[in-house]
Phi, psi and omega in degrees: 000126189267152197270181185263144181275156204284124192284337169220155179251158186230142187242119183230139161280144172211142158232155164203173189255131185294111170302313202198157194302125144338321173274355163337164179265325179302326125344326201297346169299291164315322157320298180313323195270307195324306162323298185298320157276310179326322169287345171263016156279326159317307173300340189301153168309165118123337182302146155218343186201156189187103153289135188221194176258185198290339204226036157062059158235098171263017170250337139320335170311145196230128198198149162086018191257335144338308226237035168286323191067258208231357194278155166290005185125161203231130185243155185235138176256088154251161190174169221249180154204143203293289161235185171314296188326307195280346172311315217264311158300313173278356185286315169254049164196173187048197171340286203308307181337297207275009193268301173317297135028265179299349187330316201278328172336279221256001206205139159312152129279144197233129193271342201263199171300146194233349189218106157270154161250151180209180171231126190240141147320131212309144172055358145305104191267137180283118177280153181334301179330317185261016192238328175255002130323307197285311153299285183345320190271311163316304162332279182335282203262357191107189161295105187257168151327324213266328163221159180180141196266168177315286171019271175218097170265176182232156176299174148246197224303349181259050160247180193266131189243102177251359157143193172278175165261115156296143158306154185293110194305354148312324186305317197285184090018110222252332189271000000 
């Protein structure tokens, strides 16, 4: 008997907003760190997906362009992950830990929502659309089934929904 493949995947967005163009001297850290995670997110327990372009520039993705405000511009992370958990692992530990760190360096700070989750069918990659649907909607009601955050998550859907999970206080963002 072969074990069962998973029926959903969780697809997450994350945006920020730029203090300055990417090609910035204040940006080069961060830039620099980009290569170095992204492979080790390719590497992760759980990975499955990271939009990018034809030629692996996901900072070139053009998404968001609503939520800039004042900014030099808005760069987007989506990608799939087998659940939260490995998503939460690789997120909050090693090189990312330490990028997440550095964050305010480089980004706007944002009161409203800056990153959702959602559950998609297995091996369904989710499009810009759905990914600034999916804020949108957070933003609106809060954490639903439909978005939802590490924070206070939801199961997926052919599981039993008795309210959201809070995340593990490991999870969160040390900065």
């Amino acid at each position: 008997m072969g074990q069962e493949q998973p029926r959903w995947e969780l697809a997450q967005v994350n945006i920020a907003r730029l203090r300055e163009p990417l090609d910035s001297p204040r940006l080069a850290d961060f830039v620099a760190a980009l290569d170095p995670v992204n492979a080790l997110a390719d590497a992760a327990p759980g990975f499955r997906w990271r939009l990018q372009t034809e030629d692996g520039d996901a900072t070139a993705v053009i998404a968001f362009e609503w939520d800039t405000g004042s900014s030099a511009g808005v760069i987007v992370n989506l990608t799939v992950w087998e659940s939260v958990e490995a998503l939460a692992a690789f997120a909050f530990s090693g090189l990312h830990r330490e990028v997440l760190r550095r964050r305010r360096e480089w980004f706007e700070a944002m009161a409203e929502a800056y990153a959702a989750l959602w559950w998609v069918p297995a091996g369904q990659w989710p499009s810009t659309a759905d990914a600034e649907d999916r804020v949108r909607h957070l933003r609106a009601h809060g954490p639903t089934p439909r978005a939802f955050s590490l924070r206070n998550h939801f199961p997926p859907p052919d599981q039993p929904v008795a309210g959201p999970s809070a995340g593990r206080t490991d999870w969160m963002c040390p900065a």
